[in-house]
RODRENTOR-727467 format. One line per field, with one value per residue (C-alpha): residue in one letter; residue number from 0; x negated, y, z. Coordinates in Angstrom, 3 decimals, padded with zeros to 6 digits. Example, Ala and Ser with C-alpha at 12.3 -4.5 7.8 and 13.67 -1.06 7.14 Angstrom:
2
residu	(A, S)
num	(0, 1)
X	(-012.300, -013.670)
Y	(-004.500, -001.060)
Z	(007.800, 007.140)
//
This chain:
312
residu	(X, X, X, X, X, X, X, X, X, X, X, X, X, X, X, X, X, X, X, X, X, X, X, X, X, X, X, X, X, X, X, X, X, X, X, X, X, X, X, X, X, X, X, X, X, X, X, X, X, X, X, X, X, X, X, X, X, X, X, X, X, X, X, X, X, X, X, X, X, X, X, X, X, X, X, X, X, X, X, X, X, X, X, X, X, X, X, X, X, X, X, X, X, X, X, X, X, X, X, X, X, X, X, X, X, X, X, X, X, X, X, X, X, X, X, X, X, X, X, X, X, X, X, X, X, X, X, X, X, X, X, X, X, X, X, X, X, X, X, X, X, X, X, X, X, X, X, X, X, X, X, X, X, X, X, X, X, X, X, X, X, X, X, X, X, X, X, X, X, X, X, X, X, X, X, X, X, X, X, X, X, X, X, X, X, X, X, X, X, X, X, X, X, X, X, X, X, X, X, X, X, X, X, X, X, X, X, X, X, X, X, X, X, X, X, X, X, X, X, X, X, X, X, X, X, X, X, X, X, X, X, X, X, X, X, X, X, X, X, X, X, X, X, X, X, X, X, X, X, X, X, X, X, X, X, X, X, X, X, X, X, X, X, X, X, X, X, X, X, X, X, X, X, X, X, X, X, X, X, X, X, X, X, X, X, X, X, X, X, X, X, X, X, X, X, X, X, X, X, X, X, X, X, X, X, X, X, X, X, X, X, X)
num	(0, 1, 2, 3, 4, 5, 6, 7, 8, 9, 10, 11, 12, 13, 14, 15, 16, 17, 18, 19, 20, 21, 22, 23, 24, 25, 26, 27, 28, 29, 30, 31, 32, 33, 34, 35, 36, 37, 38, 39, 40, 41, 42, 43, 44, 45, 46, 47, 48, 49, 50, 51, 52, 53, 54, 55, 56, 57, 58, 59, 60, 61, 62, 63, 64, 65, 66, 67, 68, 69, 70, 71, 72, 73, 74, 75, 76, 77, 78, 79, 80, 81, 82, 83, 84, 85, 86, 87, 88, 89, 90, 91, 92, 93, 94, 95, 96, 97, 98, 99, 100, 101, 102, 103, 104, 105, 106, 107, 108, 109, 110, 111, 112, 113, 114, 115, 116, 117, 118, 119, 120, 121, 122, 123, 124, 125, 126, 127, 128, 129, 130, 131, 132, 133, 134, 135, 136, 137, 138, 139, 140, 141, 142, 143, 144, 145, 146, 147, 148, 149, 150, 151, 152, 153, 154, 155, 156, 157, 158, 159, 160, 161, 162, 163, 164, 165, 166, 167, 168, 169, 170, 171, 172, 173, 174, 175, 176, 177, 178, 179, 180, 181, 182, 183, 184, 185, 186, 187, 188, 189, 190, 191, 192, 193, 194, 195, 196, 197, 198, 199, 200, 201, 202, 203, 204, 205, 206, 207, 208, 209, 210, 211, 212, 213, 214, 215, 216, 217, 218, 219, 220, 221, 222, 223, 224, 225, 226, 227, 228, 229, 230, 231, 232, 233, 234, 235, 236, 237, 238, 239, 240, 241, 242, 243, 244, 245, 246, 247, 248, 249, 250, 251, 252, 253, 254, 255, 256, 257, 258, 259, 260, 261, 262, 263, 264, 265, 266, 267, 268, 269, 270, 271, 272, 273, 274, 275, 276, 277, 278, 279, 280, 281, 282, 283, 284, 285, 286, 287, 288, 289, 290, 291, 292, 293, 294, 295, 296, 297, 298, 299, 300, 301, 302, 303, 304, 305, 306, 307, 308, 309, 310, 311)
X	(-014.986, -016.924, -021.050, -023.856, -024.664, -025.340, -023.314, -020.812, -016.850, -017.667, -016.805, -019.069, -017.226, -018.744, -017.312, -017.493, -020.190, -020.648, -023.229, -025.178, -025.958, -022.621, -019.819, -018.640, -017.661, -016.981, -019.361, -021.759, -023.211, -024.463, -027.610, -028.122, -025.415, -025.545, -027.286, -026.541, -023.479, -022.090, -023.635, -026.644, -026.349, -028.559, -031.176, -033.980, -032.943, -033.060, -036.604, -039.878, -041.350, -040.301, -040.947, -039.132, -036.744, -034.461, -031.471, -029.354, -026.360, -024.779, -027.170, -026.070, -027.069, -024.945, -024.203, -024.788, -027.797, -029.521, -029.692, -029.761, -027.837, -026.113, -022.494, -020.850, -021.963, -022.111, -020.148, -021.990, -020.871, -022.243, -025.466, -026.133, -025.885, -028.205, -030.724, -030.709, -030.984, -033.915, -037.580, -041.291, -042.844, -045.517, -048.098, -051.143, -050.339, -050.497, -054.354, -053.284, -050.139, -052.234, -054.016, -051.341, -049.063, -051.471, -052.718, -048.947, -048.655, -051.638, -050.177, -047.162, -048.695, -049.891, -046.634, -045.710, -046.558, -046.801, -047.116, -045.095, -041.954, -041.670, -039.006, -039.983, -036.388, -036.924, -040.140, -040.736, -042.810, -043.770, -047.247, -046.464, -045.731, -049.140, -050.942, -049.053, -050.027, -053.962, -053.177, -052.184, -048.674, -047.341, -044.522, -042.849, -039.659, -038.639, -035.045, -035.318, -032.405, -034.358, -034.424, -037.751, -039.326, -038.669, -040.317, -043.357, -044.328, -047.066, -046.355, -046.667, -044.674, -041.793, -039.839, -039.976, -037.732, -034.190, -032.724, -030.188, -029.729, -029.642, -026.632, -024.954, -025.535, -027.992, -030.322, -029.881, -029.601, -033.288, -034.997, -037.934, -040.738, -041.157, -038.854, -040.365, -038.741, -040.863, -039.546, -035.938, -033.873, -033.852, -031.619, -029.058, -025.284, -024.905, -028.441, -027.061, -025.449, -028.582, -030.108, -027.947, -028.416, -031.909, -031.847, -029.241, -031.795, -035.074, -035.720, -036.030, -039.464, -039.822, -040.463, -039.005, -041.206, -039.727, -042.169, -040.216, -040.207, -039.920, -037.548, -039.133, -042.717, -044.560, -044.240, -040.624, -040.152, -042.276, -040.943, -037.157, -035.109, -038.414, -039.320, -039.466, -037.248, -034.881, -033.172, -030.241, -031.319, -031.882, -028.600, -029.828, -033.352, -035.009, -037.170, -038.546, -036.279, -033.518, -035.053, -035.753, -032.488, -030.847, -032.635, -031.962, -028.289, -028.890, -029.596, -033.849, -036.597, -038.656, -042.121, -043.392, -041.728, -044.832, -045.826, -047.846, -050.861, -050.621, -053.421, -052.697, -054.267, -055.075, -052.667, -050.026, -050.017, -049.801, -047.374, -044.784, -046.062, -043.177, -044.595, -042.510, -041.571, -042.839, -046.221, -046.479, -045.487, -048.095, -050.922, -050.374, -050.934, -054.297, -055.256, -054.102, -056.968, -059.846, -062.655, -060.491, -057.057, -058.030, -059.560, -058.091, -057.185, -056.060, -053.691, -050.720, -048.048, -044.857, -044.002, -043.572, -043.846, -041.456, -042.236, -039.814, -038.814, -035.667, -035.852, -036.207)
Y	(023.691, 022.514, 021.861, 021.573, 017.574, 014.767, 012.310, 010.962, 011.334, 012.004, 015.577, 016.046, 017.245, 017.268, 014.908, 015.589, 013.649, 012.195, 011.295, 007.971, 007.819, 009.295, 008.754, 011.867, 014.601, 017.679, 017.789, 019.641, 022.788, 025.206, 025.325, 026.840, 027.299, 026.299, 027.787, 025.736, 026.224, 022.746, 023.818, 023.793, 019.723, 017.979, 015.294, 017.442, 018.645, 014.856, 014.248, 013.269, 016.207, 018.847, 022.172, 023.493, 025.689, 026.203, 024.283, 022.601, 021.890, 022.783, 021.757, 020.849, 019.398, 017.074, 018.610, 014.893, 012.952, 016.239, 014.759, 017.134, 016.550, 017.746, 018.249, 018.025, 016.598, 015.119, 012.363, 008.992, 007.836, 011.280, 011.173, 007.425, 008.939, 012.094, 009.760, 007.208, 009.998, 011.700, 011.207, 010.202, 012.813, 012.388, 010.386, 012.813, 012.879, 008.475, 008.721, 010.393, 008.315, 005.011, 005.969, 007.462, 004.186, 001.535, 002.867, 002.444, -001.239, -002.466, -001.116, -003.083, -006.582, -006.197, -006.583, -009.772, -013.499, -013.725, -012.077, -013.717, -011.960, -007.810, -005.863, -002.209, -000.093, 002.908, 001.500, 004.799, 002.940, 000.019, 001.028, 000.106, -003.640, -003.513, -002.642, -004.949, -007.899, -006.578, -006.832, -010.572, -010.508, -013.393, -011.891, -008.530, -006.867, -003.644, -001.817, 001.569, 003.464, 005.540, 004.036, 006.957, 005.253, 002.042, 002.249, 003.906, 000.461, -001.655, -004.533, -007.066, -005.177, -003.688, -007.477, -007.106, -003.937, -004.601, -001.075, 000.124, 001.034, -001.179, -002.253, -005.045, -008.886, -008.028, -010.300, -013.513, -013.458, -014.241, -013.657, -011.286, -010.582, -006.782, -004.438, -001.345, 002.738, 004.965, 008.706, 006.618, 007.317, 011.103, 010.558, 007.663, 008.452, 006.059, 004.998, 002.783, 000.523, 000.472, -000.737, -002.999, -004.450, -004.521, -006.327, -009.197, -009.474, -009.802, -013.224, -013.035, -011.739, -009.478, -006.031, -003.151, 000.154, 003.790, 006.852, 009.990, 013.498, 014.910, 018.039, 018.546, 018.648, 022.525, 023.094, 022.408, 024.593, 027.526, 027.321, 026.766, 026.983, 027.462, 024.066, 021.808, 019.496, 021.108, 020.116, 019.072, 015.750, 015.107, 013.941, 013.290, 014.778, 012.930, 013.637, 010.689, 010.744, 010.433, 008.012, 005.212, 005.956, 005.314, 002.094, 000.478, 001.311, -001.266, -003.823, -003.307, -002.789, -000.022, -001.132, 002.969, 006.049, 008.917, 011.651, 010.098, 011.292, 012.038, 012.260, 015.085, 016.891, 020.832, 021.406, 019.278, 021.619, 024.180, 023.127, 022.791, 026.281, 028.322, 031.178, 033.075, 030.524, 033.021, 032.991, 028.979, 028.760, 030.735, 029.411, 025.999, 024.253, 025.526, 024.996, 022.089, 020.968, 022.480, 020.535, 022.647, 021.536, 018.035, 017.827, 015.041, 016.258, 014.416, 016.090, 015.089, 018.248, 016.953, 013.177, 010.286, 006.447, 004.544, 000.031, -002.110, -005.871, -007.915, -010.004, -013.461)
Z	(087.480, 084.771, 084.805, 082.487, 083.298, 081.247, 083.487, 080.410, 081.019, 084.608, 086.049, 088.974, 092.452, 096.179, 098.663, 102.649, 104.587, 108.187, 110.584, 109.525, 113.051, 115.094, 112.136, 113.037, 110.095, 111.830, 114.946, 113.493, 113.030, 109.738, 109.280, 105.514, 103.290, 100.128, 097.156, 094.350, 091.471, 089.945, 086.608, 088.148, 088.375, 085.484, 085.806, 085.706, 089.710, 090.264, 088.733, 090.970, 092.397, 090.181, 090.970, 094.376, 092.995, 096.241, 094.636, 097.509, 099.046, 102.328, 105.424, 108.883, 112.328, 114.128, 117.380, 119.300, 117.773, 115.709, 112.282, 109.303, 106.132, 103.120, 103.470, 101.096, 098.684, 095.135, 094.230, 094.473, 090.688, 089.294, 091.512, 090.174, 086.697, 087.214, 089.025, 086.145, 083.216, 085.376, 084.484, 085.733, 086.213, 089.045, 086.955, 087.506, 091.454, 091.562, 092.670, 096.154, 096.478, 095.535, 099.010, 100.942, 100.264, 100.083, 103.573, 104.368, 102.999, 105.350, 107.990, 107.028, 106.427, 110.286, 110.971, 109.150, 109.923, 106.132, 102.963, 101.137, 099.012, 098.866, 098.020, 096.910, 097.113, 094.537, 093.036, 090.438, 087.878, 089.956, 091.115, 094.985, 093.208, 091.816, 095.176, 096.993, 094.487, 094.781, 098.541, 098.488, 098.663, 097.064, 095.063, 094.533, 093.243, 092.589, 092.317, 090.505, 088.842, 086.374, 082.852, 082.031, 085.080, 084.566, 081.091, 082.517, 083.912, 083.551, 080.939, 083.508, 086.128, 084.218, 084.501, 088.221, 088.333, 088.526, 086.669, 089.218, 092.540, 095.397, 096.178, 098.437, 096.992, 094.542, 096.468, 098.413, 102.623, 103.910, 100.711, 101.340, 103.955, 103.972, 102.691, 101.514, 101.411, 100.006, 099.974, 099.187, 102.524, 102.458, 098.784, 099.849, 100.148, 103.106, 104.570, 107.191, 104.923, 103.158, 105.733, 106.923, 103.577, 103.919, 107.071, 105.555, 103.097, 104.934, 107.262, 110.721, 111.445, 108.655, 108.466, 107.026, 106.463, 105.641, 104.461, 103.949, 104.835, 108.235, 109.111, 112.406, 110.792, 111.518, 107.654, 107.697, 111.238, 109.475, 106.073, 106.845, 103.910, 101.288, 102.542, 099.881, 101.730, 101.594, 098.136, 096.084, 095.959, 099.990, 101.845, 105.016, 106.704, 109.612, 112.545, 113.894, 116.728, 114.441, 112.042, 114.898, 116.000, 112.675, 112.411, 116.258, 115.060, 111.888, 114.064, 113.554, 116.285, 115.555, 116.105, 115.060, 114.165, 113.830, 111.502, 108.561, 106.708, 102.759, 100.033, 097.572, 094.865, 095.974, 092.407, 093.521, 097.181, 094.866, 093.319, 097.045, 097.754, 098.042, 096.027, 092.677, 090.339, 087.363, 088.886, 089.471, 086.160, 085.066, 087.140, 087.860, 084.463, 084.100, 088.090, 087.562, 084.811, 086.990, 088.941, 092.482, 091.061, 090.942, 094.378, 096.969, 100.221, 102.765, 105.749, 107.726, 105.568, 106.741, 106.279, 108.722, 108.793, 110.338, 110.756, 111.622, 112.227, 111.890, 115.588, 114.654)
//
């Protein structure tokens, strides 16, 4: 079958999925099957907070441990490729997330003897480097896949970012305090080996936070499948039960796993409403410029905060 991607020689084609908590493929059950068509597959559906357009792939539950994910899904080669042609486009939302994830990152240095070396795992344009260096941590480093990301950096930050995605021996053992995850877990192909690589990496005593979304939130229980969440680009969904879980099984202890509090723009909850897409369209550029549009709202809509520590 062929598709309308910009992924080179690569044909995209879904691959099966398991449990990252219970390994197992087939205990599971439907939960929404899936709306997309492989031609459907182009950067753009793996952009920052585009649009919800109710593009996704097969969702199930595991029948043991309850976590949601996509099954199947896209092949890892030809997701690396969409997520490195896909672009920055969450610039006029970084007031809100300034506040949501700086909140985050003093929560995080409470955790820590030390703030010494950070590691920021899907930095965007490197803006959570930049609050963490205004915080007093020592020094940071980023990993981000997107070259139009990457190049939306700050001068002084852009030599920070390594350009790919994370992958195993990329850093030294015992090389960084606090690992960061911010909306990153809900779009990895295998989250426990990310972890696990995060913990190799880490010393003993530091920490490890995760911010993502939250499939037993009210919003997500109300809106089901016109969620936002639920979306091409998500592989696995978490509840907190499932997130600690996740993260005991990669060897951490979970200091906190709770819903978390986010600082918006009243255009950018606009924006996740799940309302016509002609009308958004229509409406949301201009709402977007108003005094209403621009206002900052703070409210708890459907994310949650998990900390962490490697034992020492």
């Amino acid at each position: 079958m062929s598709a309308g991607t910009d992924t080179g020689a690569r044909s995209p084609s879904l691959r099966a999925t398991r449990c990252a908590i219970c390994a197992t493929t087939d205990r599971a059950d439907e939960v929404y099957p899936a709306t997309l068509e492989l031609a459907d597959l182009t950067p753009a559906h793996f952009s920052a907070r585009r649009v919800p357009d109710g593009v996704h792939h097969r969702i199930v539950r595991c029948r043991s441990c309850g976590l949601v994910r996509s099954d199947p899904v896209l092949d890892d080669r030809v997701m690396a490729d969409l997520y490195r042609a896909s672009t920055f486009d969450y610039g006029e939302e970084l007031d809100g997330l300034r506040s949501t994830y700086g909140a985050a990152l003093d929560r995080l240095a409470a955790l820590v003897p030390v703030k010494g070396a950070l590691l920021d795992i899907g930095c965007g344009s490197g803006f959570v480097l930049s609050l963490a260096l205004d915080r007093g941590w020592r020094t940071v480093r980023g990993i981000e896949p997107s070259s139009d990301a990457v190049e939306h950096a700050a001068a002084e930050i852009r030599p920070l970012i390594e350009p790919e995605m994370m992958r195993p021996g990329l850093f030294a053992a015992e090389s960084f305090d606090a690992v960061t995850l911010f909306q990153v877990l809900d779009h990895m192909p295998d989250p426990l080996a990310l972890l696990r690589e995060s913990r190799r990496i880490l010393r003993p005593g530091g920490a490890i936070l995760a911010f993502n979304h939250d499939v037993s939130a009210f919003s997500a229980r109300v809106l089901r499948e016109r969620s936002p969440i639920i979306d091409v680009e998500h592989t696995y969904l978490y509840s907190p039960r499932t997130m600690r879980a996740l993260f005991e099984a990669a060897g951490f202890v979970v200091a906190s796993a709770e819903p978390a509090r986010n600082t918006y723009s009243a255009g950018y909850l606009l924006h996740l409403l799940p309302i016509p897409s002609k009308v958004k369209h229509a409406v949301l550029p201009h709402f977007k410029q108003t005094r209403l549009g621009r206002l900052q709202i703070t409210l708890p809509l459907g994310n949650l905060s998990l900390l962490a520590r490697r034992p020492g």
